[in-house]
N, C-alpha and C positions, 0 to 999 in steps of 0.2 A: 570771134576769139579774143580779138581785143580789148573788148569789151567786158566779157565773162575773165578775164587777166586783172583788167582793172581792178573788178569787183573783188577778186581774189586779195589781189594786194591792199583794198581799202578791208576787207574782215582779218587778215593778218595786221593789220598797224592796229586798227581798234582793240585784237588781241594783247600785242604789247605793250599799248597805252594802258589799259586794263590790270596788267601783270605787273606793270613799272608800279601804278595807283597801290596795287596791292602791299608793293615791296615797301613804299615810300610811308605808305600808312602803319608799318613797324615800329612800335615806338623804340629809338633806342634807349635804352637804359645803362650809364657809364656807374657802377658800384664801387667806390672808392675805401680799401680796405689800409694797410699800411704799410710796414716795412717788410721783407720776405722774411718769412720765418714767424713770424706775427701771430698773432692770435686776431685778430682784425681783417689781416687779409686771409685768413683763413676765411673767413664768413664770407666775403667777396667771394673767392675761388667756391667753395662749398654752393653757395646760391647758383651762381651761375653755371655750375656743371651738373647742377640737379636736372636730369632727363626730363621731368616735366617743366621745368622753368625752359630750358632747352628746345622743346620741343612747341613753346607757343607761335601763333601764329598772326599774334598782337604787339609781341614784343622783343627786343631782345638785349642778355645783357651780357655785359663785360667789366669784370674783373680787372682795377687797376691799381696798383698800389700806389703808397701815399706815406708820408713820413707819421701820420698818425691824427691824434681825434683833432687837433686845433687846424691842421690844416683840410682837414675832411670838412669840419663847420663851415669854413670858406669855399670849399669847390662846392658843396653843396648848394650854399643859397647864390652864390652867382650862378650857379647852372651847368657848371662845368663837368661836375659830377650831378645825375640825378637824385643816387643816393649813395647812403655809405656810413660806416660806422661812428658815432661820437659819445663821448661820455655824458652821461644826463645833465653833468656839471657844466658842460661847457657850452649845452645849449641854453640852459639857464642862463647862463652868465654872459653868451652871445645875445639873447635876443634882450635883455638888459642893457648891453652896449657896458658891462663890467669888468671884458676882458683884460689882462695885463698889459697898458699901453695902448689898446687898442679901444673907445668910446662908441665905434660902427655899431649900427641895432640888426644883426643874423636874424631876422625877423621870418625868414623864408625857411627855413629849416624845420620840419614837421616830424613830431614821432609816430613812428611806425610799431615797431614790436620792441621790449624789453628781449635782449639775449643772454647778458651773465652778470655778475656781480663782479666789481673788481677790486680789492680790498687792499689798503695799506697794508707797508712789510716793512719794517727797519728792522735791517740786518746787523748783529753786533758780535762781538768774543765775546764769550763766558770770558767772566773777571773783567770785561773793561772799565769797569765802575761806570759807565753810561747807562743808568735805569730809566733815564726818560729823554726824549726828543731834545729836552734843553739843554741836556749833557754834552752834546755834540759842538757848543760853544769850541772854536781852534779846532776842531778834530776836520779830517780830511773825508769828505762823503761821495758819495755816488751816487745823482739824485735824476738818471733817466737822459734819455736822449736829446737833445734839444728839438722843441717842433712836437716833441711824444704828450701824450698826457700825463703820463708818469712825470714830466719834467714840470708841467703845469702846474699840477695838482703837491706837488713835492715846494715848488717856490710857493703858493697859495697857502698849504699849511706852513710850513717854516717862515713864511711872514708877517703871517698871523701870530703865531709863537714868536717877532722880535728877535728871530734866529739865522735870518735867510744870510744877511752880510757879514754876522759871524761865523759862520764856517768857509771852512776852505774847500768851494764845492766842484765835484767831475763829470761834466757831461759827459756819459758814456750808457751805453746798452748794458744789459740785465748779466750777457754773459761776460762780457768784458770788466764788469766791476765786481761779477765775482772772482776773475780769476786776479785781479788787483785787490781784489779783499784776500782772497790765500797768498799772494806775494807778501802780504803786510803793507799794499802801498794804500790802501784806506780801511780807515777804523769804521765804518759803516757803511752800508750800502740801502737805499730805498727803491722800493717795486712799489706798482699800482698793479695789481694784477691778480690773476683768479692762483689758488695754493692747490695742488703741491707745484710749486716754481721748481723748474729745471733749475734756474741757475743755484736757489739756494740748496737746492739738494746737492747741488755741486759742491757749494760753500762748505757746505755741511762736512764733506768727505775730507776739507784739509785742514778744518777748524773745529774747534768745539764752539758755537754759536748760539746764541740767547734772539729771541724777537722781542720788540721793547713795545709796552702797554701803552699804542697809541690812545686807546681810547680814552683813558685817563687826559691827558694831554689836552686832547679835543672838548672834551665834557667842561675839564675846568676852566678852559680858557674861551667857551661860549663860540668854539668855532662849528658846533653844528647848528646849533641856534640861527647861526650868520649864514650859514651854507647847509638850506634844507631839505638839498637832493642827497645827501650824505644819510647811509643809514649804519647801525652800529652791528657789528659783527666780529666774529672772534674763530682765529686759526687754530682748531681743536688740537690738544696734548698728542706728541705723536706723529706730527705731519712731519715732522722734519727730525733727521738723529739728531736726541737731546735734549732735544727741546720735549718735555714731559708734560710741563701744565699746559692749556690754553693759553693766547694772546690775544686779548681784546683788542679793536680796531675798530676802524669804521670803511665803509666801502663807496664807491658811487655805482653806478650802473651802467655799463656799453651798451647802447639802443641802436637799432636800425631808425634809421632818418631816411625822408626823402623830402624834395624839394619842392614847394607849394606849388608846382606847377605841374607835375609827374599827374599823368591822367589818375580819376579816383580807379579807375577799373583796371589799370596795372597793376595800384600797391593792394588793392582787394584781391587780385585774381593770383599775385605770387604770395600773399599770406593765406590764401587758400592751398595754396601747392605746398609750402612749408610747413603750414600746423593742422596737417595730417601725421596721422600714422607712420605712415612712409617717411614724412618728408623730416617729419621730427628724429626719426631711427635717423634716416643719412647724416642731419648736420652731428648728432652723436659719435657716429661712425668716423668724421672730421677731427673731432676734437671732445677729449673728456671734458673740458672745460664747458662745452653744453648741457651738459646733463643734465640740467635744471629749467632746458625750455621745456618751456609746454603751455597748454592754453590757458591755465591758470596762472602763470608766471608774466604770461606776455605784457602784461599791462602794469606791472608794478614798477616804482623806480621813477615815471616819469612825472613830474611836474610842472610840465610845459604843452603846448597846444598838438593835437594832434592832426594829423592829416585824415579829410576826409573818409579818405577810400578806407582808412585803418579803421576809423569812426563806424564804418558800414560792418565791416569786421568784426569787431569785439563785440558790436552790440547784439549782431547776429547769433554771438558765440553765446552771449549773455555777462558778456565780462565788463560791460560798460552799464 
């Protein structure tokens, strides 16, 4: 009996060793999305509560917010995060080592899939006599969160344009500088981000408001020349009350990242669960501002190195 005990107890430990092995070989995966309310951590939350991503047996992930794309670049290539959302600009400019104050080469940070475009916005009053970006010389702006890419991407152009340390500028969020743009406490406000904008339709309701023709701006002053993840695009007549013509601009692109180290057979086996059918419907179902993935999309926008497992991917699809 003792014996036939033993033996009992030594096939239960081999059991749990076995089961521990299994649990321990889950890769986990940390998705670092951004502020709540986000369009960034929306994609975080969406992935990770997709039933088939859920229900792998390889991996698992979690959803965690984040101030936004600059500091996503960093939790990514240190590791902190495996993946997570950054604008195609910032990985360019990280694995450069061309960041703002920062010379570090992000050199670990791999693209995954293209998800949406996200397009310059300056917000203005009809009649403020501000027609172009350089107008805003003394005027009071609202130029995105600090730490956001909107805030980035906002000092990157207006520095460009010789304009950054003449204005008198507000770090503040999208809804908060609209509601200081209806107060009259700023003559402009700037967005990075996919149109129709809550906040400007906000704006819209206690202003009569003009969008100012970045693209112009851009073109003349050879700032997409300089910055060739930037592509040109324009917020059709209409999107916003009053605003009747188009607004030329230019956009960058928010991409899924993961970090050179993330197995190839994770980031292959969850862009296999996402650019389905199915998996394309749900992040839709998330946010209109998808609407535009899809397997033809996936691979545009990036000008930077990809990750393997992605590489296994598109070429599968035929997109590479």
């Amino acid at each position: 009996m003792k014996r036939q005990l033993l033996a009992l107890m030594g096939i239960f430990a081999l059991l749990v060793a076995a089961m521990a092995t299994t649990v321990s070989a889950k890769e986990r995966v940390v998705f670092s999305g951004g502020p709540a309310g986000g369009t960034f951590q929306v994609v975080a939350n969406a992935i990770q509560v997709y039933k088939p991503i859920k229900a792998s047996a390889d991996f698992r992930v979690r959803a965690q917010s984040s101030a936004g794309s600059v500091e996503n670049l960093r939790k990514v290539n240190s590791g902190k995060a495996q993946m997570g959302v950054v604008y195609s600009g910032h990985v360019y400019l990280g694995r450069n080592g061309q960041m703002k104050n920062d010379t570090r080469k992000y050199e670990d940070v791999m693209a995954v899939a293209w998800l949406y475009g996200a397009p310059a916005q300056l917000v203005v009053r009809k009649g403020s006599g501000i027609k172009s970006a350089k107008d805003l010389v003394g005027k009071k702006v609202g130029v995105g969160n600090a730490g956001s890419g909107a805030f980035a991407n906002s000092e990157l152009f207006f520095t460009h344009l010789d304009i950054w340390d003449k204005i008198e500028r507000n770090a503040m969020g999208y809804n908060d500088a609209a509601q200081a743009f209806g107060n009259k406490q700023l003559d402009a406000f700037w967005l990075f981000t996919a149109f129709p904008s809550g906040a400007v339709i906000m704006a819209a309701q206690t202003n009569d408001i003009d969008l100012i023709d970045l693209s112009a701006d851009a073109k003349n002053s050879g700032f997409i020349e300089k910055y060739p993840y930037f592509s040109k695009i324009s917020v059709p007549g209409e999107t916003y009350r009053g605003v009747k013509s188009e607004s030329p601009s230019f956009q960058d692109s928010a991409l899924w990242v993961a970090n050179a180290k993330v197995a190839d057979d994770t980031v292959y086996n969850m862009l296999s669960m996402i650019y389905t059918d199915e998996g394309l419907a749900h992040m839709k179902q998330q946010k209109k501002t998808f609407k535009n993935m899809s397997l033809d999309t996936g691979t545009q926008g990036v000008v930077t190195p990809w990750h393997p497992g992605a590489i296994k991917f598109w070429k599968e699809k035929g997109m590479m």
